[in-house]
C-alpha positions in Angstrom: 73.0 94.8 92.0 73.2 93.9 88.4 73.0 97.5 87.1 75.3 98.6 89.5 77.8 95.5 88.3 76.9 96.9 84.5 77.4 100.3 85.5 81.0 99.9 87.4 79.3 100.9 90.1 79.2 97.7 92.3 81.2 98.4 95.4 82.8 95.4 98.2 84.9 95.2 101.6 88.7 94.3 101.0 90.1 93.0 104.2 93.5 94.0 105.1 95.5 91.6 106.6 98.1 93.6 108.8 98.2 97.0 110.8 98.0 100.5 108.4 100.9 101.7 107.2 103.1 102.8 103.8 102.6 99.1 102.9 99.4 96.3 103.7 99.1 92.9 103.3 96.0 92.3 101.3 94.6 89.2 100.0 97.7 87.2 101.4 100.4 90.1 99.7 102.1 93.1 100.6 101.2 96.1 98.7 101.9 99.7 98.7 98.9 101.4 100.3 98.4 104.9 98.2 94.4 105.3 99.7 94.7 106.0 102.9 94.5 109.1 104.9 97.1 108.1 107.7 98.7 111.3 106.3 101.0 111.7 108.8 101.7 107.9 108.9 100.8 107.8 112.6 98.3 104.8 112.8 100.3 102.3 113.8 102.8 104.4 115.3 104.7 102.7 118.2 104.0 106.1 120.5 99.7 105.9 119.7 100.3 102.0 120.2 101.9 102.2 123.8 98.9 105.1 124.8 96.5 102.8 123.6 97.2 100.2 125.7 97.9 102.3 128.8 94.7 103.9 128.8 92.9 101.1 128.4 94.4 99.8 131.5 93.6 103.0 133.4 90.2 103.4 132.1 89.0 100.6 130.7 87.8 100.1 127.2 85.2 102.3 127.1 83.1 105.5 128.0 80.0 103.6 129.2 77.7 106.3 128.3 76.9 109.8 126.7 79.1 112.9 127.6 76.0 114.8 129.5 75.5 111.2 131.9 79.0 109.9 132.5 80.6 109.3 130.0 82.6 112.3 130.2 85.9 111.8 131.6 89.0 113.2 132.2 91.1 111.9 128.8 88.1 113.8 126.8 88.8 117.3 128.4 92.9 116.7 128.4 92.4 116.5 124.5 89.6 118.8 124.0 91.8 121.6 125.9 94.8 121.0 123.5 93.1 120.1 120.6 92.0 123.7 121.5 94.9 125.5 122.3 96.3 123.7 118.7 94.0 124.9 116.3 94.2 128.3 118.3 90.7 128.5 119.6 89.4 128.8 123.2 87.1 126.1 123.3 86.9 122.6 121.9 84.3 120.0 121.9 84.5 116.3 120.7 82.5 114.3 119.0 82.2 110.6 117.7 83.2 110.4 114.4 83.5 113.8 111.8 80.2 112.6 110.5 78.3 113.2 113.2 80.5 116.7 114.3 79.3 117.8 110.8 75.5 116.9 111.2 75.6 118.0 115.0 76.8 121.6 114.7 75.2 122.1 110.9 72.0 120.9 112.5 72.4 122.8 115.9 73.3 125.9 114.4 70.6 126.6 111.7 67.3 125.0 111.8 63.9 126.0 110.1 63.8 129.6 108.5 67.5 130.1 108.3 69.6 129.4 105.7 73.1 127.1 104.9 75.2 128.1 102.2 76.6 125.1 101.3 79.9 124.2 98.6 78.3 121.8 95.6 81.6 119.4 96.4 81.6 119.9 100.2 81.6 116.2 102.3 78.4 113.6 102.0 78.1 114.7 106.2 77.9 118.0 105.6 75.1 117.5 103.0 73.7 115.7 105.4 74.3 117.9 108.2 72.3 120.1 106.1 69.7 118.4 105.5 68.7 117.5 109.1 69.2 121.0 110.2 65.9 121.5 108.4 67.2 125.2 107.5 67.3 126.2 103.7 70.0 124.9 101.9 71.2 126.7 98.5 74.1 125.0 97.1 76.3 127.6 95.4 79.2 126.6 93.0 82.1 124.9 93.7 85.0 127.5 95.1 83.0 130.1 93.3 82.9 133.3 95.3 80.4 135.0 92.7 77.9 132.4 93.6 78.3 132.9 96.9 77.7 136.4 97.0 74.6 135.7 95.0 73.4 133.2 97.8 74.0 135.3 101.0 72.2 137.8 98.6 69.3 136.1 98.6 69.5 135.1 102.0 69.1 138.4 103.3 67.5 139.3 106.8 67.6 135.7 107.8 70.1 133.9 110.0 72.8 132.1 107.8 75.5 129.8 107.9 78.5 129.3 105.0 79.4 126.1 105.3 82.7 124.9 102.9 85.8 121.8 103.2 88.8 123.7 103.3 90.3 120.6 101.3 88.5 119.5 99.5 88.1 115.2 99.6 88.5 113.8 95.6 90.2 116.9 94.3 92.7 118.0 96.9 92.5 121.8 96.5 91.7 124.5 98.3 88.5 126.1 99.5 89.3 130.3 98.7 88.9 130.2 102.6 89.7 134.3 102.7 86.6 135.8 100.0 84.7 133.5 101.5 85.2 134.6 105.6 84.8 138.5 103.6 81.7 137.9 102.1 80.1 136.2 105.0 81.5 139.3 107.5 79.9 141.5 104.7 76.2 139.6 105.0 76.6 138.6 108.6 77.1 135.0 108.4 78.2 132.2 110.2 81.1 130.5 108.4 81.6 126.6 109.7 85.2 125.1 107.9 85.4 121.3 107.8 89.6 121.0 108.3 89.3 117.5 108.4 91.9 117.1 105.2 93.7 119.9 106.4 94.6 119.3 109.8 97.9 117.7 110.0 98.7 118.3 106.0 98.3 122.3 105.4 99.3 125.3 107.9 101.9 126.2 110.1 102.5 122.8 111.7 99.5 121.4 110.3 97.1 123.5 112.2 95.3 124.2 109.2 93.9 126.4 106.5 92.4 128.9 109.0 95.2 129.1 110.6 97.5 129.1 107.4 95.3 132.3 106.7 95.0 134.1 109.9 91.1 133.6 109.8 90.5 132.3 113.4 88.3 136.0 114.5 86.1 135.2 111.2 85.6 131.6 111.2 83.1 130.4 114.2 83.5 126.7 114.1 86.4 125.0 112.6 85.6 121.0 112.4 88.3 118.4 112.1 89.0 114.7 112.6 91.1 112.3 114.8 90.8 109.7 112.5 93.4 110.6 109.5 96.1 112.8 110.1 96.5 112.0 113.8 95.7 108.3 113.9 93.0 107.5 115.5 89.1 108.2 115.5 86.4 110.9 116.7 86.1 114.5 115.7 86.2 117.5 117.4 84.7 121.4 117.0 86.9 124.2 117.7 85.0 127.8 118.8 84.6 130.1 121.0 83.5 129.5 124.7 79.4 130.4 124.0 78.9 128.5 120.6 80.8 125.5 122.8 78.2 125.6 125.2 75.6 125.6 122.8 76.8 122.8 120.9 77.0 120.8 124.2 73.2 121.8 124.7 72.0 121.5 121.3 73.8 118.8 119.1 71.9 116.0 118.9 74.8 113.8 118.0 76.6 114.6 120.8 74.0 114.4 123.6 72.9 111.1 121.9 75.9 109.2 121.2 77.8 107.3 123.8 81.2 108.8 124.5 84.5 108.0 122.6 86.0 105.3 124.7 89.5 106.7 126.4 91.6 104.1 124.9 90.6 105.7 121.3 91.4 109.4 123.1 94.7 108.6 124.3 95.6 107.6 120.9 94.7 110.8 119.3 96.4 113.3 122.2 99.8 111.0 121.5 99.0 111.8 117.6 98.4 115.2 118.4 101.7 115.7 120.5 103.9 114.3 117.9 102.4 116.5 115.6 102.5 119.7 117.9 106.2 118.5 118.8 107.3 117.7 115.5 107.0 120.0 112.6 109.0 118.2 110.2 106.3 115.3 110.0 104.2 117.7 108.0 107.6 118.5 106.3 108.2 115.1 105.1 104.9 114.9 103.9 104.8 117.8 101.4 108.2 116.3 100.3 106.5 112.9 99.6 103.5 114.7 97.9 106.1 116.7 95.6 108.0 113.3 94.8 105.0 111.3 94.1 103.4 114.2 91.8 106.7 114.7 89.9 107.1 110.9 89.4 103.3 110.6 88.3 104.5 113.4 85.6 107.4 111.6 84.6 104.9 108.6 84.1 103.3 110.9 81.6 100.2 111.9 83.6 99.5 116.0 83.4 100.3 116.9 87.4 101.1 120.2 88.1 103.6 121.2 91.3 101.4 121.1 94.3 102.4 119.9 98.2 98.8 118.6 99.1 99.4 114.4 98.9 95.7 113.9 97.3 96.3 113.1 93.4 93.5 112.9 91.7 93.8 111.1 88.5 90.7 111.3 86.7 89.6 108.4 84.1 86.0 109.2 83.5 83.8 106.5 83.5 83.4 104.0 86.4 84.3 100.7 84.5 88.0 102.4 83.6 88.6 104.1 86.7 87.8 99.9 88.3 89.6 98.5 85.6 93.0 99.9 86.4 92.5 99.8 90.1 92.9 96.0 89.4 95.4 96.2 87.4 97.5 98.5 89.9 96.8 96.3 92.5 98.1 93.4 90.5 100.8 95.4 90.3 101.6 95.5 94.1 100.2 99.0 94.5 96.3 100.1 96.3 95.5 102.8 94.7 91.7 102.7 95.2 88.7 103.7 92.1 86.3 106.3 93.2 83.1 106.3 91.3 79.7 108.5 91.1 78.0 109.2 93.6 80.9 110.3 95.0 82.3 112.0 92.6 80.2 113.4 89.5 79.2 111.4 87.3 82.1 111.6 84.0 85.0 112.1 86.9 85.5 108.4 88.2 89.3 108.3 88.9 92.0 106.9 91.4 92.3 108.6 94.4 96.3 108.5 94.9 97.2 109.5 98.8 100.6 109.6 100.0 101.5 110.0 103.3 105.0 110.9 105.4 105.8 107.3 106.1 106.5 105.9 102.5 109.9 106.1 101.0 111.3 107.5 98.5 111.3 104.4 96.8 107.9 103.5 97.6 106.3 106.2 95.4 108.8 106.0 92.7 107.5 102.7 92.5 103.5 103.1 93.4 104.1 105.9 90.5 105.6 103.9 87.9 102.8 101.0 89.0 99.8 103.4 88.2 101.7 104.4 84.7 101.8 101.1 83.6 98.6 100.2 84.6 97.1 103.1 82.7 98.9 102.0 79.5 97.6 98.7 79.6 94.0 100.5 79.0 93.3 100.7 75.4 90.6 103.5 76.3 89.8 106.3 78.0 93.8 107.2 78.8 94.2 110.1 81.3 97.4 111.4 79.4 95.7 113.7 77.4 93.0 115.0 80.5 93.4 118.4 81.6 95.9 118.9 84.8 94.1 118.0 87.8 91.7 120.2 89.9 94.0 120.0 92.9 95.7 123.4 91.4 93.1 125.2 90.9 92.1 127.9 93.9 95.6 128.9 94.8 94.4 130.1 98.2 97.4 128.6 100.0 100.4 130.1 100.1 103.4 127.6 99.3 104.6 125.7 101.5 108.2 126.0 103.4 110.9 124.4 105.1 111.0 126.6 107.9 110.6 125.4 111.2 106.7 126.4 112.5 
């Protein structure tokens, strides 16, 4: 604990005092939450509220078991079918948290003598997922579809999986979702995409990058979560009806785990029908993003035009990155540090999320908070850092008003 104290590195729990939303009350204070990934602002939404408690009137407050005993019931197969017929996929199958949906399929689809190609900045679960599949794992560079090729290359004649975040967690851009389903058609491959940042924040509605892109006949399993952009908690994986099946046979983390409890379910179908019924919630939240980014700017960090709402403002080393996380926070705004090892080591940064229910207002002000909070530091200043990472695959089109 002392090195990690010397090394900015010691993490603790803050307790927040009140419900999520734009704002928290933390340590006896309001302040304006800018870490959160209620993207869509739905968390404490009055709809998911009242669903809550209804179902856990019908159904009690939990599953009681596993899926494959009785656990499964029927608010699990209402959501699965139109989680489904939202991402534009036949089949759907949940699981209990996006950990272990990433370390269920990864490890139920590949196993010893085949291979995972996996993204060097993809999710700590799907590194995991990897590594409990027992398969081969080569790591090729981040977004990089030369290194790809040079994996599935090597992986030749065996069974192989590409594995990649469409967004991606700290950086906010975009996996180059198109080569990568080409290359992977090319070599016969498997291609798995974690949405869980995208649904709800990129796509026509918010279905997502694969959707965004047309890529649902060359992406097998598309993974998301019910625990950001629509408010609740549990995962789920989208395929077709045979890899479904398998997955229900074969992931360990599904046959394993108790059930989600129905309470939790209802919540994310409510989330999920306001976002199917209401496309301008993913409107308002590129508008936020854009507003936020052009008042970071205006603060004099280097932010180019994007719509995604994660800002990554990098610092470099942990101690800084900590430093003006408390000084922000003193300043009425949670903007939280994120050190190695979840980011490489040389990137510690704040980790600024906006979501559709802050005002105008809000992120003028969280935005001004974070500027002045960075000038207080005498070293180590971001103004002079290149412009973020968050611009730098340009897979996605830009965004657009129009109704979806």
């Amino acid at each position: 604990m002392r090195d990690l104290r010397r090394d900015g590195l010691y993490r603790q729990l803050r307790v927040v005092e009140s419900a999520q939303g734009p704002t928290v009350r933390l340590a006896g204070r309001d302040v304006i939450l800018l870490c959160s990934n209620d993207y869509l602002g739905l968390a404490g939404h009055p709809s998911l509220r009242d669903a809550v408690a209804a179902a856990a009137e019908r159904w009690g407050a939990g599953a009681g078991a596993s899926r494959l005993v009785s656990g499964n019931m029927s608010p699990h197969a209402e959501l699965e079918q139109e989680l489904a017929d939202f991402k534009g996929y036949q089949r759907c199958v949940l699981f209990g948290s996006g950990f272990l949906a990433n370390v269920g399929v990864l490890s139920a689809l590949a196993g010893r003598g085949d291979v995972i190609l996996s993204d060097e900045l993809n999710h700590a679960s799907i590194v995991d997922g990897c590594r409990l599949s027992r398969a081969e794992t080569i790591v090729y560079k981040h977004a990089d579809l030369e290194s790809l090729e040079h994996g599935l290359r090597q992986a030749r004649g065996r069974d192989t999986v590409v594995v990649t975040d469409a967004v991606f967690s700290m950086d906010g851009d975009l996996a180059p979702l198109r080569g990568i389903a080409e290359l992977a058609q090319r070599h016969g491959a498997r291609v798995v995409v974690d949405e869980a940042h995208a649904t709800g924040v990129v796509g026509p509605g918010g279905r997502g990058l694969v959707a965004a892109l047309g890529l649902h006949d060359h992406v097998d399993v598309v993974i998301g979560t019910l625990g950001k952009a629509l408010g609740s908690y549990g995962a789920f994986a989208c395929s077709g009806p045979h890899i479904a099946e398998f997955l229900i046979n074969r992931a360990r983390t599904l046959i394993y785990s108790t059930a989600l409890p129905p309470p939790t379910v209802a919540g994310a179908l409510a989330g999920l029908r306001l976002l199917a019924g209401d496309s301008a919630l993913v409107r308002r939240l590129w508008d936020r993003a854009r507003l936020l980014r052009g008042s970071l700017a205006r603060g004099g960090f280097q932010i180019a035009e994007s719509e995604m709402p994660i800002v990554p403002l990098i610092f470099g080393a942990p101690s800084v990155a900590l430093a003006i996380c408390e000084e922000a926070l003193t300043e009425g705004v949670f903007v939280q540090a994120i050190r190695p090892p979840t980011v490489p080591r040389g990137t510690s940064r704040l980790r600024a999320v906006v979501t559709a229910a802050h005002t105008d207002h809000q992120c003028r002000k969280a935005a001004l908070a974070i500027a002045k909070a960075a000038a207080n530091r005498d070293r180590h200043s971001p103004f002079d850092r290149p412009v973020p990472l968050v611009e730098r695959t340009g897979e996605m089109p830009r965004q657009t008003t129009s109704s979806t």
